[in-house]
C-alpha positions as CSV (number, residue, x, y, z in Angstrom):
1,X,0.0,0.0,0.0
2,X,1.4,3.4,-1.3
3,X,1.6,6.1,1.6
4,X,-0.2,9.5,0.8
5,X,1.7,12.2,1.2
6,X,0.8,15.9,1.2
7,X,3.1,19.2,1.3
8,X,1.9,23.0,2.1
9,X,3.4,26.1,3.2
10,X,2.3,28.7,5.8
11,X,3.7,31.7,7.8
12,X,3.4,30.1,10.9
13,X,2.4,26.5,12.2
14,X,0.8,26.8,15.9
15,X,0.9,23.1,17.5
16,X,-2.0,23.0,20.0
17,X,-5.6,24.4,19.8
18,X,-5.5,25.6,23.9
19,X,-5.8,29.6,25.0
20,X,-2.2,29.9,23.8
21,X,-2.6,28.6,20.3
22,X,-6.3,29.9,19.3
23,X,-5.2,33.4,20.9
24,X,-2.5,33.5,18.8
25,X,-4.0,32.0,15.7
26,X,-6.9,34.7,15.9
27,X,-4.3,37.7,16.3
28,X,-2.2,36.5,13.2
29,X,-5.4,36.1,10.9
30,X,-6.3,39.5,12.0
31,X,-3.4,40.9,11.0
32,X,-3.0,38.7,7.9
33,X,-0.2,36.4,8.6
34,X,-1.0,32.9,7.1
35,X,-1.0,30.4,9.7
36,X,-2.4,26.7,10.5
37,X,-3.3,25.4,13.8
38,X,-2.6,21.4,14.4
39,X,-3.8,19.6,17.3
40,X,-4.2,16.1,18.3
41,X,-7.6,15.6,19.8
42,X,-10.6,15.8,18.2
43,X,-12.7,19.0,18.7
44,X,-15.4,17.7,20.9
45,X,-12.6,16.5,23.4
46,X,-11.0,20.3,22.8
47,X,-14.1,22.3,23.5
48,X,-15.3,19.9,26.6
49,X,-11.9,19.7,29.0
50,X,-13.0,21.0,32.3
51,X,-10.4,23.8,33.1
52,X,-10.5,26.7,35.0
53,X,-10.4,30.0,33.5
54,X,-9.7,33.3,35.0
55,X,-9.5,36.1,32.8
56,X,-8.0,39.3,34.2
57,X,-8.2,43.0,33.6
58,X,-5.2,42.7,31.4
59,X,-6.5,39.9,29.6
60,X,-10.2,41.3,28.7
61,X,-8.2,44.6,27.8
62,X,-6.3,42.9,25.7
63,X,-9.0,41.1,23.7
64,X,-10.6,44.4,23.3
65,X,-7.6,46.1,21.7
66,X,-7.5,43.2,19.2
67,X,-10.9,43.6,18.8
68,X,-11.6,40.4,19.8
69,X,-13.5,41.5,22.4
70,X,-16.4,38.6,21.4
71,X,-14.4,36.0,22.8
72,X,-15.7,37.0,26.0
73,X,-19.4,36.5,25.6
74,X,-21.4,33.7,26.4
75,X,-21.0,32.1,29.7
76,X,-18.1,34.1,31.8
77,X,-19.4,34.5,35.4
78,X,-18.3,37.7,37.6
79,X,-16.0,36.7,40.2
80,X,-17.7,38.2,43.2
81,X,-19.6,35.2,43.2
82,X,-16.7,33.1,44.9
83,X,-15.9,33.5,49.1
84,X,-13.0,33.0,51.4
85,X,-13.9,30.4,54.6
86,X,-11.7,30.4,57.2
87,X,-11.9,27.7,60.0
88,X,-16.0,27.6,59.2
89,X,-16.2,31.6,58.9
90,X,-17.3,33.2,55.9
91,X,-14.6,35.9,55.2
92,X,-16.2,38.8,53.2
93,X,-14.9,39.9,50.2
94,X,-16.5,43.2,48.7
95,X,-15.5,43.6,45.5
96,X,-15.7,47.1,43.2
97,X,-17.3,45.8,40.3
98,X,-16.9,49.6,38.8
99,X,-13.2,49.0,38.7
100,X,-12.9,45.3,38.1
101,X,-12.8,43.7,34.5
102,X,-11.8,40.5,35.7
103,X,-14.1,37.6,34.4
104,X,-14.2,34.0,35.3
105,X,-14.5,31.9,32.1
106,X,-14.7,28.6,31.8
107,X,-11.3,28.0,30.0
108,X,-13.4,25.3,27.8
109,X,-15.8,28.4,26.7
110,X,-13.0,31.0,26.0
111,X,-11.4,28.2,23.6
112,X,-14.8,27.5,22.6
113,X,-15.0,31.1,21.4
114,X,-11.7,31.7,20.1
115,X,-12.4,28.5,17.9
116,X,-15.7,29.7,16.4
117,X,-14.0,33.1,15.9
118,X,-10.9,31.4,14.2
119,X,-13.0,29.3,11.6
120,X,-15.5,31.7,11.0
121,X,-12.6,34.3,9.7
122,X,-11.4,31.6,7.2
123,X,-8.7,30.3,10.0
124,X,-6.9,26.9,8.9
125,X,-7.4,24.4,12.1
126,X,-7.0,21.0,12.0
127,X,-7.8,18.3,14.5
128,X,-6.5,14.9,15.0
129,X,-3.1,15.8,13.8
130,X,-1.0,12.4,15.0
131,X,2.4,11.7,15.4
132,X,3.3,15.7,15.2
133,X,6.9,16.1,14.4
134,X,8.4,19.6,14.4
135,X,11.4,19.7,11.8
136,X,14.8,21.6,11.2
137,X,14.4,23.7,13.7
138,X,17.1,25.7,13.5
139,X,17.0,26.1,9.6
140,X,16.1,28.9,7.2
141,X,12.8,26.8,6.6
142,X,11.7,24.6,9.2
143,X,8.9,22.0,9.3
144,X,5.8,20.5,10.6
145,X,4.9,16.8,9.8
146,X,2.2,14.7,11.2
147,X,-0.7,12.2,9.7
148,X,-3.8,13.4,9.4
149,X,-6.9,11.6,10.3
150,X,-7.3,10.0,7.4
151,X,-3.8,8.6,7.2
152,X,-2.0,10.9,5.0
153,X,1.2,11.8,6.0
154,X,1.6,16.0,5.5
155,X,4.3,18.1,5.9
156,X,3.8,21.6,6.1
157,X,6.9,24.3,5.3
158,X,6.9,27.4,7.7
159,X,8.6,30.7,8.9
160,X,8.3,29.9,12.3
161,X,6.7,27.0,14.8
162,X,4.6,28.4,17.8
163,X,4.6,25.2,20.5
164,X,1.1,25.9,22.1
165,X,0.7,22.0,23.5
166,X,1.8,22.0,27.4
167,X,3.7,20.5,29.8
168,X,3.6,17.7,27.6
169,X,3.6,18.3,24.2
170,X,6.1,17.5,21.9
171,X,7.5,21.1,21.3
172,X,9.5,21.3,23.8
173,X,11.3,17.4,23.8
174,X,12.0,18.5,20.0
175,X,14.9,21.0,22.0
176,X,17.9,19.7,23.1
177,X,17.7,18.9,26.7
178,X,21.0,20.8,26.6
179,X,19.5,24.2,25.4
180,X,17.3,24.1,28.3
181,X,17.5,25.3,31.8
182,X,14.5,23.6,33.8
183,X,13.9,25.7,37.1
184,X,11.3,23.7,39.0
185,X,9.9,24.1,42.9
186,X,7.7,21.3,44.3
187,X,5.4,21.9,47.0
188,X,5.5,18.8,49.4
189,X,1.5,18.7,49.1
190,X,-0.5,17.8,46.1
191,X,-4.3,18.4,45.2
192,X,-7.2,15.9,45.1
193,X,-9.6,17.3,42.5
194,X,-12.5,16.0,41.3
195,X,-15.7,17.0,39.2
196,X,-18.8,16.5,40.6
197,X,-22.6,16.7,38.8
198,X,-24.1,18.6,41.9
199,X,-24.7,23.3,41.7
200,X,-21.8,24.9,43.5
201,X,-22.6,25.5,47.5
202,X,-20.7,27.0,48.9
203,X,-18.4,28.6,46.3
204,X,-15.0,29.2,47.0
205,X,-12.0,28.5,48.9
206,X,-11.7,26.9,52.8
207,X,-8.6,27.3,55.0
208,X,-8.7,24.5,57.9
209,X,-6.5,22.8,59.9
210,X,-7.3,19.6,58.1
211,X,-6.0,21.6,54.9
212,X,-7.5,23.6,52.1
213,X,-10.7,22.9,50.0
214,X,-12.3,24.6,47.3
215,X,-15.7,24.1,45.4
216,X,-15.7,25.8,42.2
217,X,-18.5,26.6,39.3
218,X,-18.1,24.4,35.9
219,X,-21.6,25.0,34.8
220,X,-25.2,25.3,36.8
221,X,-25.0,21.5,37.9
222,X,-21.4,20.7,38.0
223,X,-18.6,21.7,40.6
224,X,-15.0,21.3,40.6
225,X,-13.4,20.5,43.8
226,X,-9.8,20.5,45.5
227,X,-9.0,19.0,48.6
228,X,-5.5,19.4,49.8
229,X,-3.8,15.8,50.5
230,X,-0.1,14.6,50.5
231,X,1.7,13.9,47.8
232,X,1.6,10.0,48.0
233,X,-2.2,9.9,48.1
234,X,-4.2,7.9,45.4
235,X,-7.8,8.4,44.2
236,X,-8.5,5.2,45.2
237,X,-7.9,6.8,48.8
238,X,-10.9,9.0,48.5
239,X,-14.0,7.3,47.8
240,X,-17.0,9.8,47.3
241,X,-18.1,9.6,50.9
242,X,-14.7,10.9,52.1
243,X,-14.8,13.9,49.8
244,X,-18.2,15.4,50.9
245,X,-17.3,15.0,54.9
246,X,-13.7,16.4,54.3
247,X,-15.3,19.3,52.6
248,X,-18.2,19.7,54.7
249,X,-15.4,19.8,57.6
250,X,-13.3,22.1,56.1
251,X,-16.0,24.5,54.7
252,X,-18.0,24.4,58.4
253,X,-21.1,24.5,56.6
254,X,-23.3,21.8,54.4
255,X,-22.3,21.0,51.2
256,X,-24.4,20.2,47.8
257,X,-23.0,16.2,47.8
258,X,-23.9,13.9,44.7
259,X,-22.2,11.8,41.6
260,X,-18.4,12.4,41.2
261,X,-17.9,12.1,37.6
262,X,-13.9,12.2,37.8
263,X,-10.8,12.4,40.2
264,X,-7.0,12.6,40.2
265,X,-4.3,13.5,42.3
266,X,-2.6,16.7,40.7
267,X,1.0,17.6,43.2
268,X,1.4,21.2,43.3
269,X,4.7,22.7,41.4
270,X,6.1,25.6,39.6
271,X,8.0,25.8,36.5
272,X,10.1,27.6,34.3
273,X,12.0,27.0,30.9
274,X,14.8,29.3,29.7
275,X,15.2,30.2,27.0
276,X,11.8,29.9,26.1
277,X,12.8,29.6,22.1
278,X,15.1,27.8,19.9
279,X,16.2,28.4,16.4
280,X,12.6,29.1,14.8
281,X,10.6,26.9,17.7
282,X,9.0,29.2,20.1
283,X,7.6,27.9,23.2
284,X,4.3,29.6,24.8
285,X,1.7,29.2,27.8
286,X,2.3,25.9,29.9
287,X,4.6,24.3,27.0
288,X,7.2,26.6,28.6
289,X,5.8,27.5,32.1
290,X,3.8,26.0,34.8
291,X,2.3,28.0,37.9
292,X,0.3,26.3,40.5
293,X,-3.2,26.5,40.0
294,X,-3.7,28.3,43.7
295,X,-2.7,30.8,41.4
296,X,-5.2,31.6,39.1
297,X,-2.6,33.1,36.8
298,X,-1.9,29.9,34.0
299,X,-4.5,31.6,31.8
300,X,-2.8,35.5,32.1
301,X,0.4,34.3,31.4
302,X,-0.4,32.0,28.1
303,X,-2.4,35.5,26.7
304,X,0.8,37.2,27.7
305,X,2.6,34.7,25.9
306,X,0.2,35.3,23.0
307,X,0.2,38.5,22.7
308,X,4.2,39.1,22.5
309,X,4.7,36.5,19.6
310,X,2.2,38.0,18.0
311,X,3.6,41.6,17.9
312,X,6.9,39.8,17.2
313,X,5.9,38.0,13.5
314,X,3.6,40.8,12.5
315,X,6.7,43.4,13.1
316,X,9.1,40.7,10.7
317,X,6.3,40.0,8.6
318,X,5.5,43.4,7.8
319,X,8.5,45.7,8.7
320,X,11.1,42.4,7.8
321,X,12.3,43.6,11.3
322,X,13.3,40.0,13.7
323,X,14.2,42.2,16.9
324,X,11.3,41.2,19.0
325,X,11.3,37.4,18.0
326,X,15.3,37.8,18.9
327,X,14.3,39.3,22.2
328,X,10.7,37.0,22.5
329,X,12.3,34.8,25.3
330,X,14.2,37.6,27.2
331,X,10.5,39.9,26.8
332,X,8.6,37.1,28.3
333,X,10.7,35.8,31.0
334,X,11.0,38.8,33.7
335,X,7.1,39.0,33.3
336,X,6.9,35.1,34.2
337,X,8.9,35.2,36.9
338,X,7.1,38.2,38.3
339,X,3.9,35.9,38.2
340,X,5.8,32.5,39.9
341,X,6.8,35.2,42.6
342,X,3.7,35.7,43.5
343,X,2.0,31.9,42.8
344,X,4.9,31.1,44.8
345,X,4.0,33.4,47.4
346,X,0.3,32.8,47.4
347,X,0.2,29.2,47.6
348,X,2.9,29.1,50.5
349,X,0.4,31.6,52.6
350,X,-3.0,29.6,51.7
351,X,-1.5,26.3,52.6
352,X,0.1,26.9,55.6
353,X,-2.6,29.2,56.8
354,X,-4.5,25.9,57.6
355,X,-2.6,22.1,58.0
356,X,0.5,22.7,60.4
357,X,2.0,19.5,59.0
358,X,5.1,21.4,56.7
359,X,6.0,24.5,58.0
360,X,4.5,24.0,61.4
361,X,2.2,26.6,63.8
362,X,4.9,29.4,63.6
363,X,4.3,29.6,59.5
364,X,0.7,29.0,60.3
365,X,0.3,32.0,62.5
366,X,2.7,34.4,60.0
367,X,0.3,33.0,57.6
368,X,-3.0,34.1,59.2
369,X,-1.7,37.6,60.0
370,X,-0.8,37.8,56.7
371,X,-4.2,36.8,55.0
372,X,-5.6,38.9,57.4
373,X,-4.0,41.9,56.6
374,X,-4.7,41.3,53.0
375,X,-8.6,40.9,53.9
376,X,-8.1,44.5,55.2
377,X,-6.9,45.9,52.1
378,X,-8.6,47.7,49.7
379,X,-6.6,45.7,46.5
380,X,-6.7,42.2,48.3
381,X,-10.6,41.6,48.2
382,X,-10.0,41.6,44.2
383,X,-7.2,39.2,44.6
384,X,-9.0,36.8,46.8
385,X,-12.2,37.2,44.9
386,X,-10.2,36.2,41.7
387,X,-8.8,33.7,43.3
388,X,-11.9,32.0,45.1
389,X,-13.6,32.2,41.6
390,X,-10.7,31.6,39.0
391,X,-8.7,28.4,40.5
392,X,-7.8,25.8,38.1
């Protein structure tokens, strides 16, 4: 049997159809650079990953200036809606919505969005792209092959390769392991989470001396939840019963209990790779940086990502001027760190606020003055409310 084998060019080839890749797709067909967006799943798996989404102010400004403002509509929920328990107290959190653009968007509607935007504007995406296999990297001309779904092996010629496909895509292993510098941080404390088929009560985040909890909107009938655990716990170690008592104990207050359609164990860890390029392979969103979800930043930083390679090709496509995809990495780094600072920061104070068990009652106590000092503050109830709402 004869292989089929197909070859195209394009400007740019965007591996992954995440936030990352659609965001970036969408600004380079607005500003008419050609470019073709390969990802491996189909699009019904794409558009129906339960994720976490929190849009801040500079992200909705941002989709605005690109007039891609649309992106935004549909099902984003205003973060005031999530709360702050602390030992069984409801902490208040008054939120300015004059002065607050954040939104909470379900990560699986904003791609949802961005696809529907990206197709309807002629944009070349294609799903169940196997075996993806970025080529001559460092070249003139690099390359993208992979086999499409209906077994025909394409290659497609390009300027430049965007790797938009996570932690653990193949953009980055196609980099030397020696042209990397891995900066990681674990935790010592990982994450139960788990979606459940029951409405959202209470929404938020619970600090307890048995650990942190949260309960978090997917939809009017589905919830996500976290319950804090060690790193060598299984799901087999929670059956369903455990998780509704552990968060009715931790929230101090009932708790809507029902089917639990999934669970994992996710440990808690920070990230960086520098450089975040190499030769004509860019990396961007979690293909080159992780944050912990206690965060609420992953989203931010893969627009951020977005929106600087963006600016870069459409200055070298138009202006044939390569100075800001030279400088991409060194751009995007400081700003990345900045953000691990404070993931780093914020997951440290929410986890020790509660379970004593890693840093003991002397962190627990600095912890609690610090949280409630930042309850005092005028800039803090956004954070916390972002945070309650926007958690991954």
């Amino acid at each position: 049997m004869t292989e089929t084998h197909d070859k195209t060019t394009t400007t740019v080839v965007i591996i992954g159809a995440g936030v990352a890749g659609l965001t970036l797709g969408n600004f380079l067909l607005r500003n008419g650079i050609e470019c073709t967006v390969l990802e491996k799943h189909p699009r019904a798996h794409v558009e129906q990953r339960q994720r976490a989404g929190t849009i801040d102010a500079f992200g909705v400004r941002m989709f605005r200036a690109w007039d891609l403002e649309e992106v935004l509509a549909g099902d984003p929920i205003p973060h005031s809606e999530g709360g702050f328990y602390i030992d069984g107290e409801a902490m208040p959190i008054d939120v300015d919505d004059d002065n607050n653009e954040s939104l909470y968007c379900p990560q699986q509607v904003l791609v949802r969005n961005l696809t529907d935007t990206f197709l309807r504007d002629g944009g070349d995406l294609r799903y169940e792209a196997a075996d993806v296999t970025p080529q001559d990297i460092t070249g003139q001309r690099p390359a993208v092959r992979y086999r499409s779904a209906d077994g025909t092996t394409v290659t497609i010629d390009c300027d430049f390769i965007a790797g938009c496909d996570g932690f653990h895509g193949v953009s980055r292993r196609t980099i030397p392991a020696s042209a990397l510098t891995e900066y990681s941080h674990e935790y010592g404390y990982s994450w139960l989470s788990a979606l459940a088929a029951v409405p959202t009560r209470p929404s938020g985040m619970a600090i307890h001396e048995r650990g942190l909890a949260g309960m978090i909107p997917r939809g009017p009938h589905t919830s996500r939840i976290y319950v804090q655990c060690p790193v060598d716990d299984t799901p087999e170690q929670w059956p369903d019963q455990r998780i509704w008592s552990e968060l009715e104990a931790r929230f101090g207050c009932p708790v809507a209990s029902g089917e639990v359609i999934s669970k994992q164990i996710v440990p808690l860890r920070s990230v960086v790779f520098d450089p975040m390029s190499h030769g004509r392979l860019h990396l961007l969103g979690d293909a080159a940086h992780i944050v912990p979800p206690m965060s609420a930043k992953g989203i931010h930083l893969a627009l951020h990502d977005a929106e600087v390679f963006a600016r870069a090709v459409i200055r070298q496509a138009r202006e044939g001027d390569s100075s800001l995809l030279d400088s991409y990495s060194e751009t995007c780094l400081p700003h990345i760190w900045n953000y691990q600072a404070f993931a780093t920061w914020i997951t440290d104070t929410m986890h020790n606020a509660g379970f004593t068990g890693y840093e003991g009652e002397f962190r627990k106590q600095v912890a609690r003055a610090e949280l409630q000092r930042q309850f005092t503050s005028d800039s803090a109830n956004k954070l916390f409310s972002e945070l309650a709402a926007g958690t991954n």
